[in-house]
C-alpha positions in Angstrom: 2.1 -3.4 -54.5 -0.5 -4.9 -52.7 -0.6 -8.2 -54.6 3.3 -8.1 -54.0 3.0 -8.1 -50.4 0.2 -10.8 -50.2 2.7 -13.0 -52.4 5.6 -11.9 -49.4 3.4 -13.6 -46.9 3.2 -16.3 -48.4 6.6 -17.3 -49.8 8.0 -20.9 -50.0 11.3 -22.5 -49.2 13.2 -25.4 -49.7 15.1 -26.8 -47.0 17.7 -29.6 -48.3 20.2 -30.5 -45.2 20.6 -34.1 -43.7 21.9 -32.3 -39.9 18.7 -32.3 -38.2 19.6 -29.8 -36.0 21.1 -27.3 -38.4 18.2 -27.6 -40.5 15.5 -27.6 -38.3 17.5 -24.2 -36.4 17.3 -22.3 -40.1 13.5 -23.3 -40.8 12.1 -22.9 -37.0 14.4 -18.9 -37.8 12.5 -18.6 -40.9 9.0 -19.1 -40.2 9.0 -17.1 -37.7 9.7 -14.4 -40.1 6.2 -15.5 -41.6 8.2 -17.9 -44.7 6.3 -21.5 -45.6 9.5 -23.7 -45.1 9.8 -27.4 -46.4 12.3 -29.8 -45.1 14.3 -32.4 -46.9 16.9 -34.6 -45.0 18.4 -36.0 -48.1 19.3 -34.8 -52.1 16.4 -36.8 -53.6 13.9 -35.6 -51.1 14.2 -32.2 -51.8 14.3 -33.1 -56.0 11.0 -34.2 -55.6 9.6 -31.5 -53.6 11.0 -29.0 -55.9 8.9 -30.1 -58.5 6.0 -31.1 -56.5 5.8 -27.7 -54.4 7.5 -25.2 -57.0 9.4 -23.0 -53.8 9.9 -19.5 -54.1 13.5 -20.1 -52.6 16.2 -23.1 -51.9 18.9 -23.5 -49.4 21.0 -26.5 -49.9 24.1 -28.4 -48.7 26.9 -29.2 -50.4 27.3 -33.2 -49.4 24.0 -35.2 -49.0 22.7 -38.5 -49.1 21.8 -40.4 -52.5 21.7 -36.9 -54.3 24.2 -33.9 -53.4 23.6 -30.6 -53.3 25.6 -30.1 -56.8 23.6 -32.1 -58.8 20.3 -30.7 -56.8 21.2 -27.3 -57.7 22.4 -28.1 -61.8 18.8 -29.8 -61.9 17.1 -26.6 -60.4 19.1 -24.5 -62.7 18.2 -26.1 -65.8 14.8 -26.7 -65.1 13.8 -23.6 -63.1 16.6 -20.6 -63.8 14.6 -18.0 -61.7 14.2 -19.6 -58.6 16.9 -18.4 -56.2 19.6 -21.7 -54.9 21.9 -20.7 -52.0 24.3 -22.8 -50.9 25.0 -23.8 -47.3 28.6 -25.0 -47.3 30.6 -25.8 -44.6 34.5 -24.1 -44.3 35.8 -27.3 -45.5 34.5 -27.2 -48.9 34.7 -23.7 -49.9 36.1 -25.1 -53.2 32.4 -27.3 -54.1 30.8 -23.5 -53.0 32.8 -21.5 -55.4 31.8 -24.5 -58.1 28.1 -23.9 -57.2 28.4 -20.4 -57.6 29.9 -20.5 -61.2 27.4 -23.3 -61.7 24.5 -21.3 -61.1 23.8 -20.4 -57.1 22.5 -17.2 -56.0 24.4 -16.9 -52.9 26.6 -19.3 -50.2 26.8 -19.1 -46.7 28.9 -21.1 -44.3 27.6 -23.2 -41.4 27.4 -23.7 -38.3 25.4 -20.1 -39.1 26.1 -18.3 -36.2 24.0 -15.3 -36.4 20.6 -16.0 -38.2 20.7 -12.5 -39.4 22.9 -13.2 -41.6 20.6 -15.8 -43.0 17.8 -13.4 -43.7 20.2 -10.8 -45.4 21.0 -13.6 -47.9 17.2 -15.0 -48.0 16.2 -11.2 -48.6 19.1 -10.4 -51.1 17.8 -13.0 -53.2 14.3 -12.3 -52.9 15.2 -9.0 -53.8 17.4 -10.4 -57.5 14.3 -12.5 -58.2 11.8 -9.6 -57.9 14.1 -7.2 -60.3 14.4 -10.0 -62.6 10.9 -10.3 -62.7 10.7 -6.4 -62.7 13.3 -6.0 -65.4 11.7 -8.8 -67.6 8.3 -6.9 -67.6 10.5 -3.8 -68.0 11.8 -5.2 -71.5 8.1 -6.3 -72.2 6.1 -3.5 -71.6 8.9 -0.3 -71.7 6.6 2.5 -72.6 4.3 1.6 -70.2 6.8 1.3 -67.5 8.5 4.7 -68.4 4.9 6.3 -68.5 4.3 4.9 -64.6 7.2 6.1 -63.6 6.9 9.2 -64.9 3.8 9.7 -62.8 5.4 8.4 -59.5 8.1 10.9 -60.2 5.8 14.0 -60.7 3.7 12.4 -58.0 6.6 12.4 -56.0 7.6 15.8 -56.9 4.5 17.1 -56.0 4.9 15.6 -52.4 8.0 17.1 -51.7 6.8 20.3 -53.1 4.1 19.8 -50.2 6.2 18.6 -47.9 8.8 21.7 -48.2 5.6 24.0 -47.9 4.5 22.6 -44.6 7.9 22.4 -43.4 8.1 26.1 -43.9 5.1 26.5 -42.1 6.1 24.3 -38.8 9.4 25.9 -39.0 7.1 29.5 -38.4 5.8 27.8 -36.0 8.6 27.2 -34.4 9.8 30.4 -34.6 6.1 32.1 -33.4 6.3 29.3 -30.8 9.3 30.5 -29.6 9.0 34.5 -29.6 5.3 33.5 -27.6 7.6 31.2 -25.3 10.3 34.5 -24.8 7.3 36.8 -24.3 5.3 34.7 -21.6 8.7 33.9 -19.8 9.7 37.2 -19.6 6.0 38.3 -18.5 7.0 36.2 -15.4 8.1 38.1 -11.9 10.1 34.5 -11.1 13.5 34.6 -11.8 13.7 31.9 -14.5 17.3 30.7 -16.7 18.3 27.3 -17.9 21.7 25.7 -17.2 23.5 22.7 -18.3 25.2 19.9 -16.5 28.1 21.9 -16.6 26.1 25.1 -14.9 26.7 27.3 -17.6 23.7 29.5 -18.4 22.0 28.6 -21.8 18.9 30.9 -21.1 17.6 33.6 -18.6 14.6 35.4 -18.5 13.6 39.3 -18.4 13.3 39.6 -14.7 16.8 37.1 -13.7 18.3 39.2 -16.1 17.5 42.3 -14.6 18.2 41.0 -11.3 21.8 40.1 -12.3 22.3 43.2 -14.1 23.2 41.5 -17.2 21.9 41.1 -20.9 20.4 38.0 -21.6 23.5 38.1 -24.3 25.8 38.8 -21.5 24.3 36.1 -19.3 24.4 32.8 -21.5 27.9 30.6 -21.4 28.5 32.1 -18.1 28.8 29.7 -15.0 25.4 30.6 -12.8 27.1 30.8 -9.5 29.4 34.0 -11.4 26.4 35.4 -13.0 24.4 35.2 -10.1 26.4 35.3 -6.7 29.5 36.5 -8.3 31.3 33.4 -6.4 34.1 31.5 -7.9 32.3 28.1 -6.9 28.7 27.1 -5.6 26.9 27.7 -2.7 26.6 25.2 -0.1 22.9 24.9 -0.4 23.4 23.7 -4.4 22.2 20.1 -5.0 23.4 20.1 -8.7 25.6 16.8 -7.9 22.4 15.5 -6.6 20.3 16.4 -9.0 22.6 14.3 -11.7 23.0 11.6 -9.2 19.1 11.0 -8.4 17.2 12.7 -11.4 14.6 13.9 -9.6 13.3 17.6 -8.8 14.9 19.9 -5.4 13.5 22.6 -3.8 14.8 25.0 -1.2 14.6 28.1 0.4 17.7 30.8 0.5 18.6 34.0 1.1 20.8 36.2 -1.2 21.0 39.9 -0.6 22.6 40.6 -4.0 19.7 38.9 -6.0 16.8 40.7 -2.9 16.5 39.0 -0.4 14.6 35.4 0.4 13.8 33.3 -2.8 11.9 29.9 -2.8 14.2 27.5 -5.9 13.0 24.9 -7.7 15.0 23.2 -9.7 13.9 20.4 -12.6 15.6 18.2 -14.8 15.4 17.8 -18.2 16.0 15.3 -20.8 17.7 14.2 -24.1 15.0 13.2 -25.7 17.4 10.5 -28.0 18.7 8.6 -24.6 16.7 10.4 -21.6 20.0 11.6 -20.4 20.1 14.8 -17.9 21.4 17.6 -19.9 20.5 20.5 -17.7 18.1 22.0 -15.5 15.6 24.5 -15.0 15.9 26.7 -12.4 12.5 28.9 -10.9 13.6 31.1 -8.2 10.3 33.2 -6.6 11.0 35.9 -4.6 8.8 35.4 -0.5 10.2 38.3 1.1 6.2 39.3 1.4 5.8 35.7 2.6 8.5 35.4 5.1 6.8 38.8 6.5 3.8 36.9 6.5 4.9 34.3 8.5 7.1 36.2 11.0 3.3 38.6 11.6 1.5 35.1 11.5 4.6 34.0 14.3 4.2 36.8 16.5 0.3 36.7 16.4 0.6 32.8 17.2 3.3 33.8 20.0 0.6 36.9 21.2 -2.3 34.4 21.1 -0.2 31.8 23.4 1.0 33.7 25.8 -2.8 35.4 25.9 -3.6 31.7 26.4 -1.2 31.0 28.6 -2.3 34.2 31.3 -5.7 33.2 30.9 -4.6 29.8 32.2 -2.3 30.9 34.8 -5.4 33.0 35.7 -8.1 30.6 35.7 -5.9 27.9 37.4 -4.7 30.4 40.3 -7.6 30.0 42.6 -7.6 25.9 42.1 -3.6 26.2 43.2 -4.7 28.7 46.1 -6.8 26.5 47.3 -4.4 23.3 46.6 -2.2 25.2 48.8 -4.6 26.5 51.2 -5.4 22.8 52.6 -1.8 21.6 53.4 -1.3 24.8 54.7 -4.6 24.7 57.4 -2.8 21.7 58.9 0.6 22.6 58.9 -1.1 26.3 60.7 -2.8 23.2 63.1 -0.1 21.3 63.7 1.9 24.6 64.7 -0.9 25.3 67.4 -0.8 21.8 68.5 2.8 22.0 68.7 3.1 24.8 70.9 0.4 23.9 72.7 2.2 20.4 73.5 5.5 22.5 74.0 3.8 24.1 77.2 2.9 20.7 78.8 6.3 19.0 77.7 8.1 22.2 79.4 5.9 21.5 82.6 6.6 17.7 82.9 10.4 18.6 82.3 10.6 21.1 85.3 8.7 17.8 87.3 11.8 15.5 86.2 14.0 18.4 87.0 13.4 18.4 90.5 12.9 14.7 90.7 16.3 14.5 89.0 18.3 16.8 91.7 16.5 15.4 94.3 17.8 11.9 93.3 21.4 13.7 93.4 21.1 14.9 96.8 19.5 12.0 97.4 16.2 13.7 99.1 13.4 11.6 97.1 10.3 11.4 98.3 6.6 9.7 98.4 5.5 13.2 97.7 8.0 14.1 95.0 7.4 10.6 93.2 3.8 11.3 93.2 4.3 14.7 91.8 5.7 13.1 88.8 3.0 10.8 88.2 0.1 13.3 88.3 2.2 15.2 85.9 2.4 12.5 83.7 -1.3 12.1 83.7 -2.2 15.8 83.5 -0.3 16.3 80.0 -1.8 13.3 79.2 1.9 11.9 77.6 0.8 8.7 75.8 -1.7 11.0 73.5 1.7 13.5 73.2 3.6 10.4 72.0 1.8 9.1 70.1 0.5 12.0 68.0 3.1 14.6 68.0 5.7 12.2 65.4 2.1 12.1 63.2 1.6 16.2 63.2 5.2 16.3 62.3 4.9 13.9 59.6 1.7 15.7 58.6 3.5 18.9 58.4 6.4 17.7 56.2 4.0 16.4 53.6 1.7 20.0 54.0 5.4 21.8 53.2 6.2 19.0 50.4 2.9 19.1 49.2 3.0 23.0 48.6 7.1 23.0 47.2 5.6 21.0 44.4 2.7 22.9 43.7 5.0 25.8 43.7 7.8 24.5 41.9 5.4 23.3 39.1 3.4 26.0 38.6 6.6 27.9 38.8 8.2 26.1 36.0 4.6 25.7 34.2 4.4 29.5 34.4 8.2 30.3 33.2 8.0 32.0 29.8 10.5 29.7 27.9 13.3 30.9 25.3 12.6 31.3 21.6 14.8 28.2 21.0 14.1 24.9 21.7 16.5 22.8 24.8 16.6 19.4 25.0 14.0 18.8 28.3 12.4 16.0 30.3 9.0 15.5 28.8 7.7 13.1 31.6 8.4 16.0 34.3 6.7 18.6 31.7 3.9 16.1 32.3 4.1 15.9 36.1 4.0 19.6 36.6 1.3 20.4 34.2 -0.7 17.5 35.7 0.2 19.1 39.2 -0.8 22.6 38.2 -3.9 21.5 36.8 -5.2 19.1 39.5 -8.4 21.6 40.9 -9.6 21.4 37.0 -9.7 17.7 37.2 -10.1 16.5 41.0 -13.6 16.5 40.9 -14.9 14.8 38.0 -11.6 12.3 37.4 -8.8 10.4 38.3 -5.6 10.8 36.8 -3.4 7.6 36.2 -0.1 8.6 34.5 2.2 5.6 32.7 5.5 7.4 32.1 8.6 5.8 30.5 11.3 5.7 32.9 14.7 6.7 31.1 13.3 8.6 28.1 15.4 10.5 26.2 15.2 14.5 26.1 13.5 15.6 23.9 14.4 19.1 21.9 11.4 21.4 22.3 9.4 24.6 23.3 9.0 23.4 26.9 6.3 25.9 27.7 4.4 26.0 24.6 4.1 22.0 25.3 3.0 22.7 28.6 0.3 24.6 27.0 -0.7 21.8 24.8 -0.5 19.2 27.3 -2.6 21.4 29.4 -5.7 22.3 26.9 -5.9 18.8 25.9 -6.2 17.9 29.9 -8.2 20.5 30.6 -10.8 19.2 27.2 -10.9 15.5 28.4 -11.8 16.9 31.8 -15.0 19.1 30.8 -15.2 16.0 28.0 -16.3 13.4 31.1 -17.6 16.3 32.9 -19.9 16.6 30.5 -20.7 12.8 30.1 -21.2 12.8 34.3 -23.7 15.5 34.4 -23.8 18.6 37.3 -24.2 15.8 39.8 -22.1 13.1 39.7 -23.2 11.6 42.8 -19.0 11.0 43.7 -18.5 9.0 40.1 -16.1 10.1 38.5 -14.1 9.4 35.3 -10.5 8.5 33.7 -8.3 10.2 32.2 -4.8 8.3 31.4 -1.6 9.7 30.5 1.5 7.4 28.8 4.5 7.9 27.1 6.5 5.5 24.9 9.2 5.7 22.7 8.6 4.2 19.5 12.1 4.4 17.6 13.1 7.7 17.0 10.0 9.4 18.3 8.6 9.9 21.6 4.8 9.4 21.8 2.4 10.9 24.7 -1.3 9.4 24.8 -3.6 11.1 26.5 -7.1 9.4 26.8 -10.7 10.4 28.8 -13.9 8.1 29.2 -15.7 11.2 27.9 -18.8 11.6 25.8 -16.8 10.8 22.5 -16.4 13.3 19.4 -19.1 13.5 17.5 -18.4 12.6 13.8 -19.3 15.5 12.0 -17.0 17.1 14.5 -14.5 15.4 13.8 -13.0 16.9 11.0 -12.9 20.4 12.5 -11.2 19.6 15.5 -7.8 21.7 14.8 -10.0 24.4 13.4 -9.3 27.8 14.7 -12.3 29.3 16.9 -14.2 25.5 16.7 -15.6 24.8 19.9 -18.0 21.8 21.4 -18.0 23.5 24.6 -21.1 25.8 26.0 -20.9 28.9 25.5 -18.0 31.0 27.5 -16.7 27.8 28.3 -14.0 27.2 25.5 -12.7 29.9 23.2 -11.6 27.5 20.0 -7.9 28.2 20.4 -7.1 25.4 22.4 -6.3 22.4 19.8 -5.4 25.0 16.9 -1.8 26.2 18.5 -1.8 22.5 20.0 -1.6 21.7 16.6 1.0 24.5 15.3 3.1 23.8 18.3 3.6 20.2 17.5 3.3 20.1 13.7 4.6 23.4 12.9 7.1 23.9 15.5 8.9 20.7 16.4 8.0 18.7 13.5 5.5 16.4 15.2 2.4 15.1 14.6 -1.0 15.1 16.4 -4.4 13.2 16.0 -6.8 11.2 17.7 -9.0 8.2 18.5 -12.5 8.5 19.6 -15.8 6.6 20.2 -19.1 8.1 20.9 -19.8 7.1 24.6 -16.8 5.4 24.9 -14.0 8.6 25.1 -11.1 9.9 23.2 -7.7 9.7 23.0 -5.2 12.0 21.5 -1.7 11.1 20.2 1.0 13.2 20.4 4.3 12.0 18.7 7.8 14.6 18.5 10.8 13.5 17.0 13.7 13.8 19.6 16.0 15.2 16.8 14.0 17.7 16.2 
């Protein structure tokens, strides 16, 4: 067999046609299927490489130049009857084919060829003849030995199917163990667990769905899963099946269903015909996180506990900065007042003077005496100084009472416990106020330069939980350039800058300090609960952890930071406004 194949590689063939192209298209086909091909453009050509080159194989037209294809093949027939002729023929001269057939030729096939396989089917056929010619010649000559050989190959063969139906019987246990294991680890799972296909009919459930549905496996499989399951005469809302088909990919969701217990996390999988890769159904895990949603309503209400813990202490710790924010505008309204009524009595005085002048003048009784009168009065209340700096005490009082409206309406509206649900809000004036509320913690060692967007959008949130954030992250970068200042800052201070943008669909708050810097194995640790930089009973930890789970966990957000040793740090705040 091995000889055989070598002699395969190496095969031979005549090409006689006198169109270029055709032949030159059938031998360029053929050696790429590993065949030796020579060409001859004409009858006598191709005579004289028969018997100069001995092909395995010829294929010859009909009507040729100085030699046809007849006389080519009656030639090759009588001098060489084994070696295979096929005759190329055109549609016109099916009548010449059929006379080269009867003559001698192994095979015709019509041209233009349009598909070449049809051209290695009748190079193969032929191949194949002249090997069980060969084959049955050496049959005839050696019989016995070829029955013997055969004989062997057959029990050989016998003994390999004997084999063959042995380990088949032992895969097909397999199979079987395979699948009893699959059953038994499957229904070892808690999950609710069944297979459906594209139509949703169940073809499998597990122990535990089974259970839930109160139905036998038995029962269960052919029946549409949004029956079994919900008892509903079409699916749920939540169902992505069309999806599924649609985009081939994996869902997962959360629901809740009373009848199968309560809150389930599903995921669902495709899977595939192996033959074409086509979805034929889906897997379907269902896991049961009524102890998780627990979990996270304790973790909610700890994280709500802790905030408004947080948000006391702040109120607390910022009251006697706003007492004293109010306190100063407050002093000079109290002085003004004083001043006022002090100026009222001289006023009143210097009125009664023009009174008398003024009745006088009507009774017409003026006098030296009563003109003079006026004039020390004038200059005994001293009425340039009233003129001039009574409209500034009054102007001075109206910013003491503006001054103190804002600090009360912002710590008012800082301090208001918000709703469990988020409202669409102003986040510049969420800003404003906390900046406002905040001001004794930072007056001393900083200035505050705020860049807000005029015209933002509202933005859907928790309007006091991002007053908290806004204020621990003002409150850090102040102690942050505190700290990078010293106890005596000799009247330096710092920076600390406030923007907001809105880039696309998000709204994004910067807020940056010329602080000390985070220090880089720090860095990483920064949303940590309890992590703290500060001295001790300074900071409590808490600060940048429920910064982070109010904008990441509760709107949907994202926080993070820049920061330079020396240099300061910025942190980035962006919320969707669909949130």
């Amino acid at each position: 067999m091995a000889q055989q194949k070598k002699v395969e590689k190496t095969m031979k063939f005549l090409m006689a046609e006198d169109d270029d192209i055709v032949r030159k298209s059938m031998a360029t086909y053929l050696r790429a299927r590993d065949y030796e091909v020579l060409e001859a453009d004409n009858g006598k050509k191709a005579l004289d490489l028969f018997r100069d080159e001995e092909p395995d194989l010829i294929l010859t037209d009909l009507h040729m130049p100085k030699i046809n294809g007849l006389e080519l093949l009656t030639t090759v027939v009588k001098e060489s009857p084994d070696t295979p002729v096929i005759i190329v023929s055109g549609m016109g001269t099916m009548t010449d084919a059929i006379e080269a057939l009867r003559i001698g030729a192994w095979d015709y096939i019509t041209k233009p060829v349009q598909d070449m396989v049809f051209l290695l089917h009748a190079v193969e056929k032929c191949l194949e003849r002249k090997d069980l010619r060969l084959v049955s010649r050496l049959y005839h000559e050696n019989l016995e030995e070829t029955v013997k050989n055969r004989t062997a190959e057959i029990e050989k063969r016998t003994r390999q199917l004997e084999q063959e139906i042995l380990e088949r019987k032992i895969i097909e246990n397999r199979i079987e163990q395979a699948k009893l294991e699959w059953e038994r680890t499957v229904d070892a799972i808690p999950d609710l667990i069944f297979l459906t296909d594209r139509n949703k009919c169940i073809i499998r459930v597990n122990k535990a769905m089974a259970d839930a549905i109160g139905m036998t496996p038995q029962e269960a499989v052919g029946s549409p899963c949004f029956k079994a399951l919900l008892h509903g005469d079409s699916p749920p809302d939540y169902c992505p099946h069309k999806e599924m088909i649609k985009e081939d990919r994996p869902f997962a969701f959360e629901m809740y269903e009373e009848q199968l217990g309560g809150h389930f996390s599903v995921t669902m999988i495709p899977y595939h015909d192996p033959q074409n890769n086509e979805v034929i159904g889906f897997v379907h895990i269902a896991r049961n996180i009524n102890e998780q949603k627990k979990d996270e309503e304790e973790k909610n209400r700890l994280q709500t506990e802790s905030l408004h813990s947080q948000k006391l202490e702040s109120v607390g710790r910022l009251a006697a900065g706003i007492a004293h924010e109010i306190n100063t505008p407050t002093q000079y309204v109290g002085s003004n007042i004083d001043f006022f009524a002090e100026s009222f009595g001289d006023i009143q005085e210097l009125m009664e003077t023009f009174f008398l002048l003024l009745q006088a003048v009507r009774q017409k009784t003026v006098t030296d005496d009563l003109i003079t009168n006026v004039e020390d009065k004038l200059e005994e209340v001293d009425w340039e100084y009233l003129k001039e700096e009574i409209p500034k005490a009054i102007n001075q009082s109206k910013e003491g009472v503006h001054r103190v409206t804002s600090i009360v309406r912002a710590m008012k509206e800082f301090s208001h416990p918000g709703g469990k649900d988020k409202t669409p809000v102003d986040f510049n004036r969420i800003v404003e106020n906390t900046v406002t509320v905040a001001r004794n913690e930072w007056k001393y060692v900083a200035e505050v330069e705020m860049d807000l967007e005029a015209g933002l959008p509202e933005v859907s949130c928790l309007s006091d939980e991002m007053g908290q954030v806004i204020l621990n992250m003002l409150v850090n970068a102040a102690h942050a350039i505190e700290e990078d200042l010293g106890k005596n800052p000799e009247d330096k201070k710092g920076l600390i800058r406030i923007s907001t943008r809105r880039e696309g669909e998000w709204l994004e708050m910067r807020l940056s300090d010329s602080g000390t810097g985070i220090p880089e194995a720090a860095r990483e640790r920064i949303f940590d609960p309890f992590f703290t930089m500060k001295s001790v009973g300074k900071g409590t930890g808490q600060g940048m952890a429920i910064a982070r789970d109010v904008v990441v966990e509760k709107h949907g957000g994202t926080i993070s930071f820049e920061t330079e040793l020396g240099k300061g740090t910025t942190f980035i705040v962006r919320l969707p406004f669909d949130n």
